[in-house]
C-alpha positions in Angstrom: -30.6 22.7 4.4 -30.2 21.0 7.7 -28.1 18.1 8.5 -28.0 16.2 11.3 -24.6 13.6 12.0 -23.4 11.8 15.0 -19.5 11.6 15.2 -17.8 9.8 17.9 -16.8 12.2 21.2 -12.9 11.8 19.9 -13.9 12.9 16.5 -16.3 15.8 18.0 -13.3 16.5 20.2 -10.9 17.2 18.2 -13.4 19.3 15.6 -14.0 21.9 18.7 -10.7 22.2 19.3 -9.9 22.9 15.5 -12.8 25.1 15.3 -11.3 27.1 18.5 -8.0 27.5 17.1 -8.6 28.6 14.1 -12.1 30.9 15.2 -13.7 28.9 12.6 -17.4 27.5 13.2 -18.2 23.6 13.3 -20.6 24.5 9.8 -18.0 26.3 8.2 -15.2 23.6 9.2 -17.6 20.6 7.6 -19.2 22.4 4.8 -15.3 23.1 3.9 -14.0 19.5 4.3 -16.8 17.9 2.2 -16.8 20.4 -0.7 -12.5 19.5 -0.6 -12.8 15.8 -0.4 -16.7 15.8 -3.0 -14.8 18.0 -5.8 -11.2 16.1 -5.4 -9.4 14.8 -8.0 -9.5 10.5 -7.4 -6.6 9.7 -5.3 -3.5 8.9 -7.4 -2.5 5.2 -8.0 0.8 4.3 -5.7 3.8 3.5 -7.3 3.7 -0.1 -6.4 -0.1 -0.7 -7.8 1.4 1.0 -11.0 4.0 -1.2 -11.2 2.1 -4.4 -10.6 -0.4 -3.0 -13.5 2.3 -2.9 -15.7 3.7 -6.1 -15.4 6.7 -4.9 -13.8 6.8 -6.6 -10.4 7.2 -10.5 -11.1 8.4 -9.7 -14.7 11.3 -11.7 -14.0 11.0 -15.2 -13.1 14.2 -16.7 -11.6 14.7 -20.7 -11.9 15.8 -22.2 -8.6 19.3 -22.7 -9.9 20.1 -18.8 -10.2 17.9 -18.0 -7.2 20.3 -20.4 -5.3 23.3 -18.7 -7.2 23.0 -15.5 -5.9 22.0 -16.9 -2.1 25.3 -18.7 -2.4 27.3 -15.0 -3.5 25.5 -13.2 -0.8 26.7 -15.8 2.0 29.9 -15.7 0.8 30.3 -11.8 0.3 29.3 -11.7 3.6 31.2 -14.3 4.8 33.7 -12.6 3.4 33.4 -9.4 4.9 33.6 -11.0 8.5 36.5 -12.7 7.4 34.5 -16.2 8.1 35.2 -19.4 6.1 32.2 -20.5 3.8 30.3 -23.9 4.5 
């Protein structure tokens, strides 16, 4: 069966010079990528969407009191460090 697609010239560019390198033709190159990305397993989920599925990003909620806590010990560690007095 024939098949006719337009590609962008960067896109066609960059096929020919594939196709040149590895003494490939354009149909074999093509036929090759769509049976790889048609028969694919489904991209894996990323660590952060599985995370966020599970509940584990914003599990903990942190009352202003704490969150202010541990600004307060980072300033001073820091302050600290640099041997500065804190405010």
């Amino acid at each position: 069966m024939t098949t006719s697609v337009r590609i962008p010239p960067r896109l066609e560019q960059a096929l020919a010079r594939y196709c040149v390198e590895t003494q490939r033709s354009k149909s074999e190159v093509i036929i090759e990528l769509l049976q790889n990305h048609l028969t694919s397993e489904p991209a894996l989920k990323t660590p952060y969407e599985l995370a966020c599925e599970t509940g584990f990003i914003g599990a903990v909620a942190l009352d202003e009191d704490a969150a202010e806590n541990s600004r307060n010990a980072v300033r001073a560690a820091i302050a600290s460090k640099h041997h500065q007095a804190t405010e």
